[in-house]
N, C-alpha and C positions, 0 to 999 in steps of 0.2 A: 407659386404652386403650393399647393396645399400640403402638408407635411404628413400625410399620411400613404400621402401617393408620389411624392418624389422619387424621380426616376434615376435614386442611384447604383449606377451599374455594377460600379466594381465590386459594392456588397452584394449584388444582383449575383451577381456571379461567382460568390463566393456561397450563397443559398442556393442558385440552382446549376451553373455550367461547373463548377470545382469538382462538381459532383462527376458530371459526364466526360471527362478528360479520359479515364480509362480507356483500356486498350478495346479495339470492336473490330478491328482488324489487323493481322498480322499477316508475317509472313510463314505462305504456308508450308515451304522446307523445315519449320523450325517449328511446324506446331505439331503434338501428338494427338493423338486419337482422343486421349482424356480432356486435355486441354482444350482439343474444338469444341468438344460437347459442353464443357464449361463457356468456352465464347457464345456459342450459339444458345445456351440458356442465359445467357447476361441480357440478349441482345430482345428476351422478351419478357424483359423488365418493365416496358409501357403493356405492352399487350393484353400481356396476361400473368402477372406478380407469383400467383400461386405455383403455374406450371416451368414459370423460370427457373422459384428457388429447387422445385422437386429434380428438374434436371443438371443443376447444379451442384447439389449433394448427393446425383446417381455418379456423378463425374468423381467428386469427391472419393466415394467409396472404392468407385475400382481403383483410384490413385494409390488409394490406401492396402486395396489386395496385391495391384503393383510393386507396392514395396516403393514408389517414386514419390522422394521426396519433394521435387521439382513440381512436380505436378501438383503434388499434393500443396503447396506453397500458394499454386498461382489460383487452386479453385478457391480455398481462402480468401485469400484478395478479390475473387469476384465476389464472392458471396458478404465481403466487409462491405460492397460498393454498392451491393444489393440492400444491403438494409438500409445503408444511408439514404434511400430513397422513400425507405417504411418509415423514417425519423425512428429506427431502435438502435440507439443509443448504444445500450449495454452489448447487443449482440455485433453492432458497428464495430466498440471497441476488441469482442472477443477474438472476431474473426481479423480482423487487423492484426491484431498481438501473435495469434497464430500462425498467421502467415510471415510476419518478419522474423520470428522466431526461428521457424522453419528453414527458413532463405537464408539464415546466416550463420545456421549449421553446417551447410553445405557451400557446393563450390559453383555453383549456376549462377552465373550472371544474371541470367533471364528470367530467372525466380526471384533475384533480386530488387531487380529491379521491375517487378510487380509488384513486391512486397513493401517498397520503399515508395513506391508511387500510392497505395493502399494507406500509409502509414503517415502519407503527405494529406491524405485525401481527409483523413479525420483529424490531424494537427489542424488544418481550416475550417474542419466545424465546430472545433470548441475553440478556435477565433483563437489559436497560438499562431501567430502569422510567421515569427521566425523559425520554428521548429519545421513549420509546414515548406516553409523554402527551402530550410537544410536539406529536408527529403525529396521533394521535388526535384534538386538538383540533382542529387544522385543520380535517381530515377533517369534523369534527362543525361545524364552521362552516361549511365548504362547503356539505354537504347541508343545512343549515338555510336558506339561503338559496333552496334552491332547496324550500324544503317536503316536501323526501324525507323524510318521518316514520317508515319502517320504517326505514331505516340509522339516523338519527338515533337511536333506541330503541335499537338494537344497539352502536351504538359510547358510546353513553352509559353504558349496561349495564358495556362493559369499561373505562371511564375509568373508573366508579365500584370494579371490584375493584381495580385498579393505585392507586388512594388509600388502600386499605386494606396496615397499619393507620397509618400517619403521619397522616393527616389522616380522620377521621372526621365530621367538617363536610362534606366535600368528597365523600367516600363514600355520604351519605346527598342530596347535591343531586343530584349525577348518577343515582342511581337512580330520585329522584323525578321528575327530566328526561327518563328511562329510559322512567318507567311511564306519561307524560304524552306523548309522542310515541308509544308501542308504542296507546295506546287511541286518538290518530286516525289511524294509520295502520289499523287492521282487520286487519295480517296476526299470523294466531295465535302464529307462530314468534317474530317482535319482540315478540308481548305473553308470551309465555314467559321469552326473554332477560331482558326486563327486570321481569320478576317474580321470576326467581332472584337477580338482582343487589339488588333491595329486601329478598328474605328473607333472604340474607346480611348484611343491613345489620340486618336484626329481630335475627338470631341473634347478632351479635356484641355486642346490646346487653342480652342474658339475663344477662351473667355479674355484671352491675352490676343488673338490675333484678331486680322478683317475679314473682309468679303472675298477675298482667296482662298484665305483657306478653307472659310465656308462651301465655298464652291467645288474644292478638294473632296472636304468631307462630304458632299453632296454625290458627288461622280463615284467615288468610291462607294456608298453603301448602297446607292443604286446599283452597282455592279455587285455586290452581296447578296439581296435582294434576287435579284436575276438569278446568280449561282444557286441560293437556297430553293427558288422555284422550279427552275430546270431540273433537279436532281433531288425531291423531296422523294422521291420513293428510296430514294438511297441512303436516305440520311436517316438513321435510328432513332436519334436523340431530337425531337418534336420540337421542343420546346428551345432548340435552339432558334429554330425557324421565326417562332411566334416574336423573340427576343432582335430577332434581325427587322421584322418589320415596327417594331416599337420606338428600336433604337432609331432607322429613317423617320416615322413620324416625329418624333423629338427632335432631329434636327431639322425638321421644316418650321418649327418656332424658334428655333436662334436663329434664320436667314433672316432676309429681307423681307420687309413689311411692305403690303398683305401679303401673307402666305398662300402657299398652295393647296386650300382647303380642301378639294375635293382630293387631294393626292393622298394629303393628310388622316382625311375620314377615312379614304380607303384602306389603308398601312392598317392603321385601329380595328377596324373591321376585320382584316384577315389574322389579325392577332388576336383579336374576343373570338373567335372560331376556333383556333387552335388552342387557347388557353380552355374554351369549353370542352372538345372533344377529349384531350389528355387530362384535363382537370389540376391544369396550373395556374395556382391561387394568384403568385407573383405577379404575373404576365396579365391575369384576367383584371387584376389592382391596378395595375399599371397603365393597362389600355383605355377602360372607363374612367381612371383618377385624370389623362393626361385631355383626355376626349371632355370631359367636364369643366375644368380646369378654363379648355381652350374657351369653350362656351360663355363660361363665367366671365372669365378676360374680356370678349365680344360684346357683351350686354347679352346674349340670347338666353336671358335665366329662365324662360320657361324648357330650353332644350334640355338644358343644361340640369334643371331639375327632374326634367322625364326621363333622360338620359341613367341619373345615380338612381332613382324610382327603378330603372326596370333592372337595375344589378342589382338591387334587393331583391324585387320577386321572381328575378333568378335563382338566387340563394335560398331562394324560400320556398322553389322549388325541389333542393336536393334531399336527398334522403338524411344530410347532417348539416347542422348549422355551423358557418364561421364567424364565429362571434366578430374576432378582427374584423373581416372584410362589414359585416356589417355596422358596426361603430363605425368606420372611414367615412361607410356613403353616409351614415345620419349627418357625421359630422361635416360632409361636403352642404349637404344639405340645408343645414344651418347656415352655412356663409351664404350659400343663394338666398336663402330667404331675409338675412340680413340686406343684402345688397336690394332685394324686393320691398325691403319694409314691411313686411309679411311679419306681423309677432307673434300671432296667434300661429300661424304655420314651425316658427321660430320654434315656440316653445311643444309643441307636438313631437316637432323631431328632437329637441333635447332632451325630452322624456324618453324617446328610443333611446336614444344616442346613452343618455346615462346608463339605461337598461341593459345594453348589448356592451358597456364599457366595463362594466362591473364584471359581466359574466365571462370577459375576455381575461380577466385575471384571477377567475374563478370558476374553470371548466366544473368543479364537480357540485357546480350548482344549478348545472345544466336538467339535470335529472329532474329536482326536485322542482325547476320551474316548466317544463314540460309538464309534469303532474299535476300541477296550476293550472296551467291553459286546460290540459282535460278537464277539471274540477269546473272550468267557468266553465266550457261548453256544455257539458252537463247539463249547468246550472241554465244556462240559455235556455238548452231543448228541452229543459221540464218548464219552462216558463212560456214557449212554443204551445206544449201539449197543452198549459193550464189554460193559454189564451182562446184554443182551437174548441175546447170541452167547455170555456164560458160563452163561446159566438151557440155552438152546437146547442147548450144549457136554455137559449133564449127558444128553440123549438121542441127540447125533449127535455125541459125542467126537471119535470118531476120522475122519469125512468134514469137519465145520464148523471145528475147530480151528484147521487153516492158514490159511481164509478169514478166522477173526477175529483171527490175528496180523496179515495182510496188511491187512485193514482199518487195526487200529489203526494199524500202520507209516502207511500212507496218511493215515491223518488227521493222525497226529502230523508230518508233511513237510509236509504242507499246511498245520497252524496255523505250524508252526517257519517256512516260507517266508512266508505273510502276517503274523508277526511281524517276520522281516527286511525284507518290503518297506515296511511301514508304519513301520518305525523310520529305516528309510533314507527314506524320506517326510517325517516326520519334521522330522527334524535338516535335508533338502535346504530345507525351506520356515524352519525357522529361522536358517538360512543367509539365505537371501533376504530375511529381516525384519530381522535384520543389516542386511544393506546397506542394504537401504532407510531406514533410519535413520541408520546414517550417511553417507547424502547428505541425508537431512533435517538432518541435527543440521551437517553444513555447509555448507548452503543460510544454515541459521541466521544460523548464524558472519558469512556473509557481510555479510547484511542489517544485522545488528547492525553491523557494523565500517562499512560504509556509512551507516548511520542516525548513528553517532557521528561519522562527519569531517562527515556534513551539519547536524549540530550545531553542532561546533566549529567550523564556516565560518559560518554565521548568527550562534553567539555575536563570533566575534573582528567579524565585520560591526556588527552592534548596537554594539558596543564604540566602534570606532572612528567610527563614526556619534554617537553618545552623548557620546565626547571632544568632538566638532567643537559637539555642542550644547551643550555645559554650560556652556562661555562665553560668552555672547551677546556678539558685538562690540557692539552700540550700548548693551548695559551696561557691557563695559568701553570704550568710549569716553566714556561720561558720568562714570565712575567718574573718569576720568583727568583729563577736563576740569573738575568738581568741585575733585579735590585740586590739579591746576594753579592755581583761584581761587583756593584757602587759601593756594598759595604767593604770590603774585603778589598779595595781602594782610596779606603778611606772616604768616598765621596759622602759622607754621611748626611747633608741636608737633603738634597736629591733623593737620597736613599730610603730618607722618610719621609719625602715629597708624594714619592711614588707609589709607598709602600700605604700612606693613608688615602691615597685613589683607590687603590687596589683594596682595602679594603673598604672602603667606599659605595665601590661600585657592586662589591659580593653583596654589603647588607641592601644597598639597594635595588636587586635582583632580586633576594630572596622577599624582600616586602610586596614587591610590584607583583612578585609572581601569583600572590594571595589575593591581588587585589581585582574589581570586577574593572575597576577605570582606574587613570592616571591623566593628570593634567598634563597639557603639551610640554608647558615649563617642566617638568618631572622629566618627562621622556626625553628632552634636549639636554639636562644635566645629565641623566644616566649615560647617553650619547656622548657628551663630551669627556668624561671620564673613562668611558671604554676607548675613543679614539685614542686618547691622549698615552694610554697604557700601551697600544697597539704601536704608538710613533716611539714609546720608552724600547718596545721587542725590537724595532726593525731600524733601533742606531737614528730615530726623526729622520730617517728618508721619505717621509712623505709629510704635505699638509693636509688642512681640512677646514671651510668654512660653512657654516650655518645660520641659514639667515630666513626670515617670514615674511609675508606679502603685508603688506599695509594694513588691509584688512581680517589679520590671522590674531586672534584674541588670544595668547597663550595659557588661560584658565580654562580651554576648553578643555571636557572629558573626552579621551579616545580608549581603547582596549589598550594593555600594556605590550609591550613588551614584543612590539608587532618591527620595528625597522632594522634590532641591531643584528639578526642573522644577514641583513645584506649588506652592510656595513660589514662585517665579518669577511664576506665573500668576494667584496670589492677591494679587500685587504690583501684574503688570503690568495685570490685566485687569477687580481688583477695586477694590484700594487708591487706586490711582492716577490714578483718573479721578472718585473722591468727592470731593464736595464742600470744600471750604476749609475749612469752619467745624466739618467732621467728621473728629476723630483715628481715624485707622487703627489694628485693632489683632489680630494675628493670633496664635492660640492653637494648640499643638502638645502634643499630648497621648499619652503611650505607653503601653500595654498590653498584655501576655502573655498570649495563651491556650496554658496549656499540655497540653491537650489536641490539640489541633490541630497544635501545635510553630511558632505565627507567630507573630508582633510585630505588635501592633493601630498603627497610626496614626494618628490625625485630627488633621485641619488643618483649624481654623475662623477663618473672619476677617469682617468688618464691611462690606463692599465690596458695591459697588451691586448685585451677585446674577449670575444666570446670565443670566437674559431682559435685562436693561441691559444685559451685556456682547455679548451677542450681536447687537443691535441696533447695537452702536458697531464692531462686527469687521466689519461688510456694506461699511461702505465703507473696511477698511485693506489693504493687502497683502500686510502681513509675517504670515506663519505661524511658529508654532513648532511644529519638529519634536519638542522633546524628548519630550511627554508620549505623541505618538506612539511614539516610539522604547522608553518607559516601558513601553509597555503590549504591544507585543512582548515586552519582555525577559522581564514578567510573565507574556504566553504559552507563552514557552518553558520559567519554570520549572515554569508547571503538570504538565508531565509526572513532575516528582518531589514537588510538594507543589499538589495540586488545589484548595484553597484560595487561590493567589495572586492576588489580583487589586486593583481597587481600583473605588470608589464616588463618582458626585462627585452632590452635589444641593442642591437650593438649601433656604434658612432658611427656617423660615415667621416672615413679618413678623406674625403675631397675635399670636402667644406668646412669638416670638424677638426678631429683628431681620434685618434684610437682609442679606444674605450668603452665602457658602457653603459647605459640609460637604462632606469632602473624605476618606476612608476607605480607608485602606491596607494589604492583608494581604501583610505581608512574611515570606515564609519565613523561618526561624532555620536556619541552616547545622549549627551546633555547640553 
């Protein structure tokens, strides 16, 4: 199928059903007076755009003379969901930001979760798929507490496309969640929703199965179908409908060969109706591209060409042009005429197809080609008059003749003047897009050079905060006090065994601290100096091995100075307070994913676990900042590798042993 028209759904519905999930019926004990007149202006968002939004912001208003926040909360979110449909962006996000903001000053679940379903609804149109399911979920937790069984069905519906395709598990609960809420809640629009979102779930599981499940999926969106038609005065949302008969035409070409064409043609047919009347682009692309398509496939290229022919001068009927949709048909066009051997046809429609491809990525040249075509007809209709005053000239030579030089002079001053004004037009507005660019592109500048010192002031911040952590005085005073014993024992090789670790390990904290990288070999010596001082404090009750994967090149560049707070923690909080009769023993393990471009780290050790230590820190004082400090630095490098972070969790004592697993994704610099 042609790739301009492929009928994929899940993005289908992530452009047009993501949108309609919202609430359009509730329950009416729990709705107020403000709040209906918000539902009831949402609900004529097809109808009539204008008079929706005006009854939406009278809703709004009284919210506001109310004093009700709640209310106030949820007309926002409709009015965020209302413009998602005008594609405004800006007023999308406002009204969205308003309304969660709102919602989570307060203590309304139910404002919440409008506001979180609003907030889910435009995380999916700027294509953040994981933020939008964080919200959704909420949203979908919310109303489940309160038994809202029609949202629940809806927002279930759109979590289950947003799982598709990574997780297919997860794809098929929520629609079965979907179809299990939509049938007790009774409203037909929710048992639609989430009948498309399970047949989506059927269809993507054709390409792996047979003529079963084919047959499954067949019986199922026939009974979709049916539902949509029975109860279309009920159902708001249009364009769901159009989408239910698409999706059956679609799968009358994965069944069994020949298909059921006339079933086929007919599904298409009532989806170009529906897509014409509401004037959905998607839906009306979809019907002609799959209806095309089929013809093509069949041999029937003259249909199949009259067919994309008459969705152009459709298009070309409306009062604005869709560039998109009309580059698709030129370009459907083209392959028929390829497959006809038609070149001269061929190259006709390439010259559209170029024309309407360009202008598709270049709306505001729309203008100035529209003043083109008037400039040719123009040109036409004085070329009309001059033909008609030379036939006329053959009987009234000598009285018409001057009239029709003075005409043509006439016309020809009149195109030559609205040539010059339109080209001084023109260039004036290309002037002005100039500018306005470049005060955008130095707006930029700004922002950028600002985002960068507020960087490098948080970095060198963390930095110096990080020097002050990395030596714990009561570690180097035990340290000192320690090698003081050995002295003061005489032990005096030990004493300055230990004593040139120790410092050692100071100058090489103080170097790394400066530094922007450190080789891993670096970081593992620094590492084993700190242990080794750590084993001199605590009498060598514990050990410690460190070792690299096969493929870990120990020249590479990482950040400094990133492992040894948990190495510290795994000392102080694990080691350290185990038992007598139990040796300590901590394991450091490295790993390269070089995909990703990190360095894996885990650090395992034997220590009484997370829940013991936690229970022994309620009554101490001392904090340690470092791994705080850690995990900033880690936050700030995620803005250049989104993987940094790290994992801390405890051992399972059934299969393992006590302790705990400590996981570090260190960016690789170089």
């Amino acid at each position: 199928m042609p790739q301009n028209f492929t009928i994929n759904f899940k993005k289908q519905k992530r452009i047009v059903l993501l949108f309609f999930f919202f609430i359009t019926t509730v329950i009416q004990a729990q709705i107020s007076a403000v709040e209906k007149m918000a539902e009831e202006g949402f609900a004529k968002r097809f109808s009539d755009t204008t008079a929706s939004i005006k009854i939406q912001k009278q809703a709004l208003r009284l919210a506001k003379i109310d004093n009700s926040k709640e209310d106030e909360a949820i007309c926002y979110a409709y009015l965020a969901l209302t413009q998602r449909k005008l594609l405004h962006l800006k007023e999308f996000i406002h009204y969205a930001d308003m309304s969660y903001d709102l919602a989570q000053k307060g203590t309304s679940s139910r404002a919440k979760a409008f506001a979180s379903a609003a907030m889910g609804s435009l995380k999916s149109y700027i294509d953040d798929k994981s933020q939008a399911i964080n919200y959704l979920l909420e949203a979908y937790t919310l109303f489940s507490k309160e038994n809202a069984h029609d949202q629940c069905a809806k927002i279930a519906a759109d979590i289950s496309y947003l799982f598709y395709p990574a997780s297919p598990e997860k794809e098929e609960k929520y629609a079965r969640e979907a179809l299990a809420h939509a049938s007790k809640s009774g409203d037909p629009e929710s048992q639609l929703f989430a009948r498309l979102a399970f047949g989506s779930f059927l269809s993507d599981k054709l390409e792996s199965e047979g003529k079963e499940e084919w047959q499954r999926a067949m019986k199922f969106f026939l009974e979709t179908v049916s539902l949509a038609e029975k109860n279309a005065d009920k159902i708001v949302s249009k364009s769901t409908i159009g989408i239910a008969y698409v999706n059956l035409a679609d799968l009358y070409t994965k069944g069994p060969k020949p298909i059921n064409e006339k079933a086929f043609l007919s599904n298409l047919e009532k989806a170009t109706a529906i897509a014409k009347k509401y004037n959905v682009k998607i839906i009306f692309r979809s019907a002609i591209g799959l209806e095309g398509y089929y013809f093509t496939q069949k041999g029937d290229y003259l249909r199949a060409e009259l067919l994309f022919i008459n969705g152009i001068k459709y298009q070309q009927s409306l009062p604005y042009t869709d560039n998109y949709l009309m580059a698709a048909f030129y370009n459907s066009l083209k392959d028929v005429a390829v497959k006809r051997g038609d070149f001269e046809a061929y190259y006709a429609y390439d010259t559209s197809f170029t024309k309407y491809n360009q202008l598709k990525y270049k709306e505001s040249a729309q203008s100035m080609l529209q003043n083109a075509d008037a400039r040719y007809e123009s040109s036409k209709k004085a070329e009309r008059i001059k033909q008609l005053e030379l036939e006329n000239g053959l009987e009234q030579k000598n009285k018409l003749l001057g009239y029709g030089i003075a005409g043509v002079l006439l016309i020809g001053l009149v195109f030559m003047f609205r040539s010059y004004h339109y080209r001084q037009r023109y260039y004036q507005n290309r002037e002005d897009l100039l500018k306005q660019e470049q005060v955008h592109n130095e707006l930029k500048i700004q922002l950028m050079e600002k985002e960068t010192i507020e960087n490098l002031a948080a970095r060198l911040s963390l930095e110096r905060r990080l020097l002050r952590s990395q030596m714990d005085p009561h570690f180097i005073f035990n340290a000192l006090g320690n090698i003081q014993s050995m002295i003061l024992k005489k032990d005096t090789l030990p004493a300055v065994s230990y004593l040139n670790k120790f410092a050692k390990l100071t100058r090489q904290i103080l170097e790394q601290s400066r530094k922007e990288t450190i080789s891993l070999e670096e970081e593992i010596n620094t590492l084993q100096n700190y242990i080794e001082l750590q084993q001199l404090r605590l009498n060598n009750g514990f050990g410690y091995k460190i070792e690299c994967d096969a493929n870990v090149e120990t020249d590479i560049l990482i950040p400094p100075l990133l492992i040894q707070p948990f190495i510290e923690n795994a000392v102080e909080h694990g080691l350290k307070p185990q038992e007598n009769n139990v040796r300590g023993l901590i394991e450091i393990y490295f790993k390269e994913d070089e995909e990703q471009r990190t360095l894996i780290c885990t650090i395992t050790d034997n220590g009484i676990g997370l829940t013991a230590s936690r229970k022994i820190k309620i009554n101490e004082t001392h904090q340690s900042l470092s791994t705080t400090i850690t995990d900033e630095r880690l936050s700030i490098m995620q803005k250049e590798s989104p993987n940094a972070g790290f994992t801390v969790s405890e051992r399972d004592p059934v299969t393992d042993t006590h302790g705990c697993v400590v996981i570090i994704n260190i960016p690789i610099l170089s």
